[in-house]
C-alpha positions in Angstrom: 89.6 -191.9 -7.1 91.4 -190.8 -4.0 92.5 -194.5 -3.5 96.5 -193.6 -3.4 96.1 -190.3 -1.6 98.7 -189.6 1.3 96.9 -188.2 3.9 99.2 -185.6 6.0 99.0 -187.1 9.8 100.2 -183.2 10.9 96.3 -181.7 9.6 92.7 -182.8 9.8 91.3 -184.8 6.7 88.7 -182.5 6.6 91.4 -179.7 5.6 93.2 -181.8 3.2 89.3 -182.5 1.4 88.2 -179.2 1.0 91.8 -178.3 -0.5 91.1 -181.6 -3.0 87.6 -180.2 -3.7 88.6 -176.6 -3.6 91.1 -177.9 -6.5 88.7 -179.4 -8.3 86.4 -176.3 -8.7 89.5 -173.6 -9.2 90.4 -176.2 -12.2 87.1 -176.0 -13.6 86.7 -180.2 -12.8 83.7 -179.4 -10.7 81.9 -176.6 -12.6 79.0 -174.2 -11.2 75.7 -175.6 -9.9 77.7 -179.2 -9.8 76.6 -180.5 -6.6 79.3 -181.5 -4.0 77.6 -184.1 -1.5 78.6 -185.6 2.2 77.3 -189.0 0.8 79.7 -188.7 -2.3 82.7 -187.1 0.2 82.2 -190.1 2.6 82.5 -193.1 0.2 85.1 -191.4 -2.4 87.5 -190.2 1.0 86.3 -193.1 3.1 85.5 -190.7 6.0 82.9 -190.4 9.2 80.0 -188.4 8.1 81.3 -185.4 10.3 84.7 -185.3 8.3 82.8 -184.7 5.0 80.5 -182.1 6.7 83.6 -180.2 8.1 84.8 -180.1 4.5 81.9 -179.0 2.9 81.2 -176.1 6.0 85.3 -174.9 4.7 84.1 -174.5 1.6 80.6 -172.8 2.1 82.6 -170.3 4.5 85.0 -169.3 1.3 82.2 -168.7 -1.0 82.8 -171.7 -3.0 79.5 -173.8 -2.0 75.9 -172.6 -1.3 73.8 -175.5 0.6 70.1 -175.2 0.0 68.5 -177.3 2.6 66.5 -180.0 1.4 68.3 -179.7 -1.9 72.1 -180.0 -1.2 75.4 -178.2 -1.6 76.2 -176.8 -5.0 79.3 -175.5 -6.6 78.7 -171.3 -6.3 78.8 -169.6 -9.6 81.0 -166.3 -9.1 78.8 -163.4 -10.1 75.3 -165.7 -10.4 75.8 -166.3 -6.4 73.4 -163.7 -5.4 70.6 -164.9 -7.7 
């Protein structure tokens, strides 16, 4: 998908995937309670496992993620994110 991306040599990877992901949910592509895995980050990006858990910790830290351990990370749903 992310086969003709440019990646920007002047800023980590793991930056420039949580701004593709964080696109993704602001545009509704990835809705709330879609799960966003490492697994799925590492072979779509083609990245180290640490890359796509940098990405995903960006995103928790905004509010756009919850991880549930044992379950995975999930898309947050705005008001529902208390639960």
């Amino acid at each position: 998908m992310t086969e003709g991306y440019r990646w920007d040599p002047k800023r980590p990877r793991w930056e420039q995937i949580a701004d593709v992901i964080r696109g993704r949910i602001t545009d509704g592509t990835l809705p709330p309670d879609a799960m966003v895995s490492e697994s799925g980050i590492m072979q779509e990006f083609g990245v180290a496992k640490m890359t796509a858990r940098k990405a995903v910790a960006a995103l928790r830290a905004e509010g756009l993620l919850v991880t549930t351990p044992g379950m995975g990370s999930f898309v947050t749903g705005g008001e529902d994110q208390g639960q």
